[in-house]
Residue frames relative to the residue before (quaternion, step in Angstrom):
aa qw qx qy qz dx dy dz
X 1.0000 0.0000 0.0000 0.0000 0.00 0.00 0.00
X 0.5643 -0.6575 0.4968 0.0494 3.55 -0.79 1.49
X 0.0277 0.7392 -0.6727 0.0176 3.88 -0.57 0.65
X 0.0762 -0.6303 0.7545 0.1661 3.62 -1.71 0.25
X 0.5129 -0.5665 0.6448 -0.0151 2.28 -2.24 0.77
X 0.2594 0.7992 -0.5415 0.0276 4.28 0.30 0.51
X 0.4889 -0.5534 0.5722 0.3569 3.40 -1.02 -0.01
X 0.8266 -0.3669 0.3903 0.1727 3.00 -1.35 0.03
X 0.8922 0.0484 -0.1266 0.4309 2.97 0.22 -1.44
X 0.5132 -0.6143 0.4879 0.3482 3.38 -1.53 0.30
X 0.5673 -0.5472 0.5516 0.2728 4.07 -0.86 0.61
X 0.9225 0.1852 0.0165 0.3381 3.15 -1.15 0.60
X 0.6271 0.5789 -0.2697 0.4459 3.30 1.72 0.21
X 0.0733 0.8321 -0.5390 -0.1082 3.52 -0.25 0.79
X 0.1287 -0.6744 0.7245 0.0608 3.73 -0.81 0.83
X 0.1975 0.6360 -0.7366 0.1182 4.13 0.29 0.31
X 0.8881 0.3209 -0.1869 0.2709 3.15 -1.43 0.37
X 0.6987 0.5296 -0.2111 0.4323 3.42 1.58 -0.43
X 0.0548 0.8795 -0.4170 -0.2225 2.81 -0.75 0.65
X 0.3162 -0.8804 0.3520 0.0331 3.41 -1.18 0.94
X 0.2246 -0.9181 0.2903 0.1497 3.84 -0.68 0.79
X 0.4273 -0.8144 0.3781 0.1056 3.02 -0.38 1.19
X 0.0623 -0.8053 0.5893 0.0193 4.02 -0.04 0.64
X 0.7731 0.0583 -0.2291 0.5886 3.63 -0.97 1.55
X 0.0457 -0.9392 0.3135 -0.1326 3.41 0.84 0.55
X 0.7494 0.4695 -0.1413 0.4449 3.26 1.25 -1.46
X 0.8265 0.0327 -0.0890 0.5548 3.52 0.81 -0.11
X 0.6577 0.5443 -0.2727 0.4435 4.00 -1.00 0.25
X 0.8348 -0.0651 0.2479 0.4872 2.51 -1.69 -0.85
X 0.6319 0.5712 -0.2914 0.4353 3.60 0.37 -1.90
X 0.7038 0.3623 -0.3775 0.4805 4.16 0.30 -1.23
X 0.5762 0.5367 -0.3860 0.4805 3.79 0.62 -0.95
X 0.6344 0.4069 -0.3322 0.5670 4.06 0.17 -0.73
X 0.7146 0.4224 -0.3823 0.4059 3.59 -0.02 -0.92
X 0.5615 0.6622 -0.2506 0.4282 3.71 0.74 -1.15
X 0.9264 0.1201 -0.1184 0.3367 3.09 0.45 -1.23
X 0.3710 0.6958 -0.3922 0.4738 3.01 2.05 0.56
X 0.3981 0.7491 -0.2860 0.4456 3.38 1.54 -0.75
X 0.7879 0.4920 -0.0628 0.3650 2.84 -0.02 -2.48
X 0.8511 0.3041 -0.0849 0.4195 3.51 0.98 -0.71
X 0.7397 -0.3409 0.0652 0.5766 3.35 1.57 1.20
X 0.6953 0.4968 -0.2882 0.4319 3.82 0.44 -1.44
X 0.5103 -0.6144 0.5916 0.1100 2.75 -2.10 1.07
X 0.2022 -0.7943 0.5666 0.0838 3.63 0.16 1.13
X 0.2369 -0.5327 0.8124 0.0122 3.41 -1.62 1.51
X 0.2183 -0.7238 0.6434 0.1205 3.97 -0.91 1.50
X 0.1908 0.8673 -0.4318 -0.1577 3.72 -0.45 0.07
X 0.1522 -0.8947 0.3994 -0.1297 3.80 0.39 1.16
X 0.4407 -0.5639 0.6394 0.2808 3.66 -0.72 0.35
X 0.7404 0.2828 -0.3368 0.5084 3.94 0.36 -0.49
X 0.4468 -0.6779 0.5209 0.2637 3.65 -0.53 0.84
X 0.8378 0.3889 -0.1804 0.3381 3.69 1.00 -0.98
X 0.3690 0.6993 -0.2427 0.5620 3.03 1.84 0.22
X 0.5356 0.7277 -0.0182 0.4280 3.35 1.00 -1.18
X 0.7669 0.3084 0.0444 0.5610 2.75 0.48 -1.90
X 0.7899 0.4480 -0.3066 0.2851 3.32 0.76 -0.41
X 0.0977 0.7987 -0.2429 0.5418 2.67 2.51 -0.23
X 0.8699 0.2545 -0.0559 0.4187 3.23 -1.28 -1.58
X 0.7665 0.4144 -0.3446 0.3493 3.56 0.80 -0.40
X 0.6802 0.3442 -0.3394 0.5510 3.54 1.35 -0.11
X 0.5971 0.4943 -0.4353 0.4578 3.69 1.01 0.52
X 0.2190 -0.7139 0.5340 0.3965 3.95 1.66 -0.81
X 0.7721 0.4028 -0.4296 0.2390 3.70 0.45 1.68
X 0.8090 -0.2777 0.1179 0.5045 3.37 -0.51 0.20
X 0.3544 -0.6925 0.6279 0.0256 3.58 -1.46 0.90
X 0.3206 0.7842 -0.5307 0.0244 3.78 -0.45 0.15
X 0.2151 -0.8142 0.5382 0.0347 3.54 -0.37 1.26
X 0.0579 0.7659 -0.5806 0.2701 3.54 0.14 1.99
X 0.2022 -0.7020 0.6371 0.2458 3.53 -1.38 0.51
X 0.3037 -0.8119 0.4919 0.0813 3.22 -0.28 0.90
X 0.6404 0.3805 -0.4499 0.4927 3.45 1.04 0.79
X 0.7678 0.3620 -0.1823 0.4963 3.67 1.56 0.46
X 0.7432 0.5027 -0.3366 0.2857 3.03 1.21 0.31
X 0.5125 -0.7424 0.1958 0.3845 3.87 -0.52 0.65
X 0.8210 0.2166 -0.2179 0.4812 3.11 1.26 -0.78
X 0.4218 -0.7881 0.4437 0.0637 3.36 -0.54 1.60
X 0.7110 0.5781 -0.0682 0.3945 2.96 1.11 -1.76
X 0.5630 0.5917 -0.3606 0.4505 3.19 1.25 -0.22
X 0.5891 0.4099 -0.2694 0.6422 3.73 0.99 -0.45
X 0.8476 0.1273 -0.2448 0.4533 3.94 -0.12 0.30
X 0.1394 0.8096 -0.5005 0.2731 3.41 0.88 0.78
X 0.8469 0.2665 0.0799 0.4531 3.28 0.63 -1.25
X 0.5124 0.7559 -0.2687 0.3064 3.37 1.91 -0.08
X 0.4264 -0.5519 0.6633 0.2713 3.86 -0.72 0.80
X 0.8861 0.0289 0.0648 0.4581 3.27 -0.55 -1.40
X 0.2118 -0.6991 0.6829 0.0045 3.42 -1.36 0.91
X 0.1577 0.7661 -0.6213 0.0459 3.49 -0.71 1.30
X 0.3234 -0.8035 0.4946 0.0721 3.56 -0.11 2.03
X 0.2084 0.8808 -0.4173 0.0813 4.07 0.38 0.66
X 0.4990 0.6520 -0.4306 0.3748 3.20 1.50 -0.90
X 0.1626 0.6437 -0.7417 0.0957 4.12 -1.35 0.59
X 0.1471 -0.6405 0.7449 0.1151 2.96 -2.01 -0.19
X 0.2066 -0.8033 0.5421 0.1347 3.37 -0.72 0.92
X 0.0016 0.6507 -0.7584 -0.0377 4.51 -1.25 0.65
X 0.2453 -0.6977 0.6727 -0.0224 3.12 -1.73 0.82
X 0.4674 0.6696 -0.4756 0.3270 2.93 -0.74 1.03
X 0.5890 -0.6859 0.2613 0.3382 3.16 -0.85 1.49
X 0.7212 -0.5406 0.1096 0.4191 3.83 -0.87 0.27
X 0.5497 0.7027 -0.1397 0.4296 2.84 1.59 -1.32
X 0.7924 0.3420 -0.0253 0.5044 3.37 1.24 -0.68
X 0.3686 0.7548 -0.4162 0.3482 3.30 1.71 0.26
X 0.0520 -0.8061 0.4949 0.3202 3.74 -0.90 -0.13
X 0.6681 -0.6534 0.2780 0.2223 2.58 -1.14 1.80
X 0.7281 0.4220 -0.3103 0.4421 3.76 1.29 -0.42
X 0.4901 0.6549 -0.4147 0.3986 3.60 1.66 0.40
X 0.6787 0.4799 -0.2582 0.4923 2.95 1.72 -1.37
X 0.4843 0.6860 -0.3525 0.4129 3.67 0.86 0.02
X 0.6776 0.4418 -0.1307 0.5732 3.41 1.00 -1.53
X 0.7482 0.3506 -0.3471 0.4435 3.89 0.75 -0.47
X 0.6426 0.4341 -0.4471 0.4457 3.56 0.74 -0.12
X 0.6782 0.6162 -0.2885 0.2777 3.40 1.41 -0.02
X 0.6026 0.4561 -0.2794 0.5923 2.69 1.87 -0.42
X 0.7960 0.4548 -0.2647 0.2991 3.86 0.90 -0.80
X 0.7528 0.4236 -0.0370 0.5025 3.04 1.91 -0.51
X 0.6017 0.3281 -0.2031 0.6993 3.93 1.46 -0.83
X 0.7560 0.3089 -0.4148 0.4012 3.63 0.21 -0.32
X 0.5843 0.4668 -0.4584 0.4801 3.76 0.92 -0.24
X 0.6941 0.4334 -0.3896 0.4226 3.70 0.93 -0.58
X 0.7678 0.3229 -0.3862 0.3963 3.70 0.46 -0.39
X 0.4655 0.6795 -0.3860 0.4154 3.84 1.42 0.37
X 0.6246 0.5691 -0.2415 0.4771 3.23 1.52 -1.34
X 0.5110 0.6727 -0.3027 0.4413 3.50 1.34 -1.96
X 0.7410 0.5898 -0.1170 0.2988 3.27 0.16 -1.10
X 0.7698 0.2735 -0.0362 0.5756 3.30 1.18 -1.06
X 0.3371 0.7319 -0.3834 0.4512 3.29 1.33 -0.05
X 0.8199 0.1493 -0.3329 0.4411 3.81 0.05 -0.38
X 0.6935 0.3824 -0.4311 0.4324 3.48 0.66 -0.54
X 0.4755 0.5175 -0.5156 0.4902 3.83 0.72 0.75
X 0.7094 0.3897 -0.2932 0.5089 3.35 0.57 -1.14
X 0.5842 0.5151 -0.3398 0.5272 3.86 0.80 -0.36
X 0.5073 0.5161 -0.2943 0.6242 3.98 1.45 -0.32
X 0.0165 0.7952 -0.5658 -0.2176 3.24 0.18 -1.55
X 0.5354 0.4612 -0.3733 0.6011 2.98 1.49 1.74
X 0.3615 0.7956 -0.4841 0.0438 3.77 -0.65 0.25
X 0.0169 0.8444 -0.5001 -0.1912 3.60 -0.39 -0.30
X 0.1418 -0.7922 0.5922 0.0397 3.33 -0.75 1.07
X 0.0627 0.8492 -0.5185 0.0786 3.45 -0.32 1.00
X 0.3719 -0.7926 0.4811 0.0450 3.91 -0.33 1.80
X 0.2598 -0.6750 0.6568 0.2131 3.65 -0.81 0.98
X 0.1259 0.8417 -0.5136 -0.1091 3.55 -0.57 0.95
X 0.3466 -0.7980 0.3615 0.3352 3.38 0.54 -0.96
X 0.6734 -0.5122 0.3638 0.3897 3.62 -0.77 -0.07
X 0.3208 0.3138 -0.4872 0.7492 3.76 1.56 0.24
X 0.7956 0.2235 -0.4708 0.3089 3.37 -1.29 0.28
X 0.7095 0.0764 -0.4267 0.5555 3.71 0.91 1.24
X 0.7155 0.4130 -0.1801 0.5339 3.49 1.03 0.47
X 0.1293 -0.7171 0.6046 0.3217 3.92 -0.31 0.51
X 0.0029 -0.7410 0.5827 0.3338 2.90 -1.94 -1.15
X 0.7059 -0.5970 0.1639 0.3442 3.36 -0.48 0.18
X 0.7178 0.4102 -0.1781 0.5336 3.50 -0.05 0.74
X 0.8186 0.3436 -0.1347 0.4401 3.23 1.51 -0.46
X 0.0598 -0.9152 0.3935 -0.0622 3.25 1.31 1.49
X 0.7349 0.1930 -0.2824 0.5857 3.66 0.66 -0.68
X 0.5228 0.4221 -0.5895 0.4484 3.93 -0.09 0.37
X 0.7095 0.3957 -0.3995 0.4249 4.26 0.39 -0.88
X 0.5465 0.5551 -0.4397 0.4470 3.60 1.26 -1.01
X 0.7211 0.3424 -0.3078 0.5177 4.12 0.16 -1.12
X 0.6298 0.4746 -0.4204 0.4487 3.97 0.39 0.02
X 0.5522 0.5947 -0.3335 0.4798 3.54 1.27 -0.97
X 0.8523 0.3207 -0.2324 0.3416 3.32 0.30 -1.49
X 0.3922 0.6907 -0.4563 0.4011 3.48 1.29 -0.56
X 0.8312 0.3680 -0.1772 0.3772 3.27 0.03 -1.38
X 0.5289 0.5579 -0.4210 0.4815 3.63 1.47 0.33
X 0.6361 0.6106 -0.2427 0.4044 3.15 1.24 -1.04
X 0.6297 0.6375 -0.2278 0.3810 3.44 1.46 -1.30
X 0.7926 0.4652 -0.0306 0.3929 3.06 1.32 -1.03
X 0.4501 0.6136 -0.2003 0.6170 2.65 2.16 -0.14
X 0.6683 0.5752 -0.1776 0.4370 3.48 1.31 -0.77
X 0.5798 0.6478 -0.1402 0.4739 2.75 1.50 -1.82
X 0.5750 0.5667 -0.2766 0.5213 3.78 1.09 -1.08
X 0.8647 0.1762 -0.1182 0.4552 3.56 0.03 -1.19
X 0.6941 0.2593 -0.4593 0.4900 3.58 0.64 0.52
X 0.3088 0.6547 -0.6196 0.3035 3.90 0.50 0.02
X 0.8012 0.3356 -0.2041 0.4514 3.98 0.31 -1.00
X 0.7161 0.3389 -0.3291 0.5139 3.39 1.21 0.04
X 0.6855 -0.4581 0.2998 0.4800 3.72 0.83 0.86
X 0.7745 0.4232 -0.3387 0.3261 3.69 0.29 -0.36
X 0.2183 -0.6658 0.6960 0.1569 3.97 -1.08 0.51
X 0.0246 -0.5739 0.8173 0.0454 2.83 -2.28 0.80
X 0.3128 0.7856 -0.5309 0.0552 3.16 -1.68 1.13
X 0.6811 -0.5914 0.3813 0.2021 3.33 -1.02 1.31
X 0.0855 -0.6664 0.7402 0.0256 3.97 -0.69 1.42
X 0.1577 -0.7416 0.6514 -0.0288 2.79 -1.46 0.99
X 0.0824 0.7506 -0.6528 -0.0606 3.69 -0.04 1.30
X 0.6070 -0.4148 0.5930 0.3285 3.07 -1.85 0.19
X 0.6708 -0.4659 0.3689 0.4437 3.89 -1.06 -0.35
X 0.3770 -0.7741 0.4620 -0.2126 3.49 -0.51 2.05
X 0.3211 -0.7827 0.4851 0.2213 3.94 -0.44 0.87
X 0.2049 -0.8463 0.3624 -0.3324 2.49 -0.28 2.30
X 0.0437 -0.7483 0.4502 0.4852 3.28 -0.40 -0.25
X 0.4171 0.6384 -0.5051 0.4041 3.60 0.91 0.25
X 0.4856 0.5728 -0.4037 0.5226 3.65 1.20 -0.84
X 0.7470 0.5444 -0.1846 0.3340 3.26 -0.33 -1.75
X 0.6957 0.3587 -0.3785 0.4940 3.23 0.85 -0.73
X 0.4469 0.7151 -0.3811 0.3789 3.69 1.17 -0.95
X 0.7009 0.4486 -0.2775 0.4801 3.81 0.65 -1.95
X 0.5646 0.6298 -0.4031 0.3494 3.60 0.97 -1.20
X 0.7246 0.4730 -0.2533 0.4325 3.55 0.35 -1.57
X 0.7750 0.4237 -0.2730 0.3811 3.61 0.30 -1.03
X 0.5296 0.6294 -0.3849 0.4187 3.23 1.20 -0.62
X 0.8781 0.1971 -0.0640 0.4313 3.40 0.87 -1.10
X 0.3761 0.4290 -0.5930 0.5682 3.49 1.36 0.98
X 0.7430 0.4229 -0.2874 0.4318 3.93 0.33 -0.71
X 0.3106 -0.7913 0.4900 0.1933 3.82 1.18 -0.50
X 0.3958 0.5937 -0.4259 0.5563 3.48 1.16 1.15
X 0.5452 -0.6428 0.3626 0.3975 3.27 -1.47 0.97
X 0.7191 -0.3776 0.3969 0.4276 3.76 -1.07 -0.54
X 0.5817 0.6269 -0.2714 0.4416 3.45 1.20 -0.92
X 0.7605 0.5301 -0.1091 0.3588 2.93 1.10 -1.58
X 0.3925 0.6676 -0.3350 0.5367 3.25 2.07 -0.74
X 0.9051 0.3119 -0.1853 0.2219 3.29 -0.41 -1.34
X 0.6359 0.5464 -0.2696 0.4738 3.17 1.86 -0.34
X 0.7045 0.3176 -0.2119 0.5982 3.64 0.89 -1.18
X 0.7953 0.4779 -0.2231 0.2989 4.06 0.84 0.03
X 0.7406 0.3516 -0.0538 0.5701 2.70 1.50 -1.35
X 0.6125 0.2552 -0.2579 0.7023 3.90 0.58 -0.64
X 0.3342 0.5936 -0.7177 0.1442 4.51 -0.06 -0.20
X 0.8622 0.0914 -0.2372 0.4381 3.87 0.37 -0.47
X 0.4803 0.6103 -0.5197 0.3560 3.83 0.85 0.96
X 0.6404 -0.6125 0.4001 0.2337 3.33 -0.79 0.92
X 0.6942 0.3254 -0.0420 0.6406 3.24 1.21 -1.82
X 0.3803 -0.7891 0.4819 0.0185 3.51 -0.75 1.51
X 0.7058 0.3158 -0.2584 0.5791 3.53 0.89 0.96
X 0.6033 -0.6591 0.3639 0.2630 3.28 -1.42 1.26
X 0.5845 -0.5167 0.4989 0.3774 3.51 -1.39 0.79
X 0.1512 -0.5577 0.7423 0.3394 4.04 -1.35 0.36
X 0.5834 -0.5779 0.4187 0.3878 3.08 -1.56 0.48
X 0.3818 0.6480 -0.5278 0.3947 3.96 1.53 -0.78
X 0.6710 0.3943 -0.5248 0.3447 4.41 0.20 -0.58
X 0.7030 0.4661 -0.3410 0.4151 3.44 0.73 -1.30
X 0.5557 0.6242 -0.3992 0.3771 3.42 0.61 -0.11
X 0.7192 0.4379 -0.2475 0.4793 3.35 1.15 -1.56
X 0.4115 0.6365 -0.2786 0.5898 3.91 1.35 -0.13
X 0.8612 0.1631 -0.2880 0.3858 3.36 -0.08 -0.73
X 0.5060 0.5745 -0.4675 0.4419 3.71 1.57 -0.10
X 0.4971 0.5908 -0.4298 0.4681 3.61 0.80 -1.25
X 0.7895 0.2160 -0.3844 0.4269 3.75 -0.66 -1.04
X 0.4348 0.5808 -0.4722 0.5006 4.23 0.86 0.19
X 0.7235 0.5196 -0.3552 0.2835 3.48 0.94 -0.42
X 0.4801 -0.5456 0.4012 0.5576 4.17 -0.55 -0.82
X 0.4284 0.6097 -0.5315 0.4028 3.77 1.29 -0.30
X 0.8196 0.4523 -0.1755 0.3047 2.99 0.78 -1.24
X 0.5018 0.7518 -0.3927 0.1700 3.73 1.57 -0.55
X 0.6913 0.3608 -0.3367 0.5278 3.78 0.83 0.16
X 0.4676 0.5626 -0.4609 0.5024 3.54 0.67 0.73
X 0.1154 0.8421 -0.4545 0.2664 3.51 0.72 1.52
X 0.9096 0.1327 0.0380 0.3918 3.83 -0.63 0.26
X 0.3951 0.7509 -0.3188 0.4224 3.11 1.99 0.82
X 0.1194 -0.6390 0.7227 0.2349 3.54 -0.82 0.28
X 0.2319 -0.7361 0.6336 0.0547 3.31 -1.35 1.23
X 0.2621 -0.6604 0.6849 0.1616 4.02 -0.34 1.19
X 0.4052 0.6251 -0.6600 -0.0972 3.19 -1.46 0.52
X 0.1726 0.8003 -0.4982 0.2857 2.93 -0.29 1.93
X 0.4901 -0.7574 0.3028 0.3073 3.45 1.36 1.17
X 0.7892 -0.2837 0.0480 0.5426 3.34 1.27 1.38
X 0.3444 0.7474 -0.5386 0.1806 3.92 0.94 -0.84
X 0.8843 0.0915 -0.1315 0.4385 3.71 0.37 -0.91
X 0.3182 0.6653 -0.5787 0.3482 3.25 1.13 0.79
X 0.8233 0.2693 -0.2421 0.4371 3.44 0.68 -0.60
């Protein structure tokens, strides 16, 4: 199995002057988005359930740390008031068949993947439209155009995201501002990792064996996403190449739902 190696930044992007928020921030995808929001001009707001994560964040980018739980706090809007760019990324993922879900897990994930991107977005909505620029750009994933089994409140908060995105996408398109819906396949994570961990040992197979005969079984391209691609993706649509690319859900999962 095949790994890359990308930098950061994205060519040809300038974000001077913007600034942009990052949700789940401290590690992943979220550090990989922050990085290269950095790298390409924007003032990066980190925001993370781990306070020290966060912080480390904002300190190798020279911006802002905020350690919020975004399935409990009241004022959202205070942290995207002033945002250019909204990247909603922060999730958590539980398995388990339906029957056996708890009903207060699924509660807490639509809060974090689905009310907190809506009352972050709410928020930033007029002083974009008062800009007559914004970009709002939704970590979703490939459950959010695909289910699977066992994973009822992650597809439910991936589903609705991408209703919401598109719902945006409608009412800011005429006021200068895009919203749209990445969609990686399964990414070296530590939410992954933990994923390879579990199956390995409910199934009693090595780790190797996890990610090849489980995880990539329907991806063309035989090796996990780094989060540094999805990153370079979500700066690009931040760009003007990108300013009519509106209300899209971008797959990039080296085929997963092509087939």
């Amino acid at each position: 199995m095949t790994t890359v190696d990308l930098a950061p930044e994205v060519h040809g992007v300038d974000l001077t002057g913007r600034t942009a928020l990052v949700t789940g921030a401290a590690s992943g995808i979220g550090r990989a988005c922050a990085l290269a929001l950095a790298a390409a001009g924007a003032r990066v707001r980190a925001v993370d359930l781990d306070e020290a994560g966060a912080a480390e964040v904002a300190a190798a980018v020279g911006g802002e740390g905020r350690a919020v739980d975004l399935a409990a706090a009241d004022d959202l809007g205070a942290l995207a008031r002033d945002a250019d760019i909204i990247v909603n990324n922060a999730g958590f993922q539980v398995v388990r068949p339906v029957e056996e879900f708890p009903p207060e897990v699924f509660r807490r994930m639509l809060a974090v993947m689905v009310e907190a991107p809506f009352r972050l977005v709410r928020a930033a909505l007029p002083g974009m439209y008062l800009r007559g620029w914004g970009r709002v750009v939704n970590i979703s994933s490939v459950h959010g155009l695909r289910a699977s089994a066992f994973k009822a409140g992650y597809v439910s908060a991936k589903h609705a995201l991408e209703g919401f995105s598109k719902v945006v996408a409608v009412e800011g398109g005429p006021r200068g501002v895009t919203s749209n819906c990445v969609n990686p396949g399964y990414v070296r994570t530590a939410l992954v990792e933990r994923q390879i961990a579990e199956q390995a040992a409910a199934h009693a197979i090595a780790r190797e064996q996890v990610v090849e005969q489980v995880l990539l079984a329907r991806s063309a391209t035989k090796r996990l996403i780094e989060p540094a691609e999805v990153a370079a993706l979500v700066v690009y649509l931040c760009s003007p190449q990108a300013s009519f690319i509106n209300g899209a859900s971008l797959a990039i999962d080296g085929a997963w739902t092509a087939q």
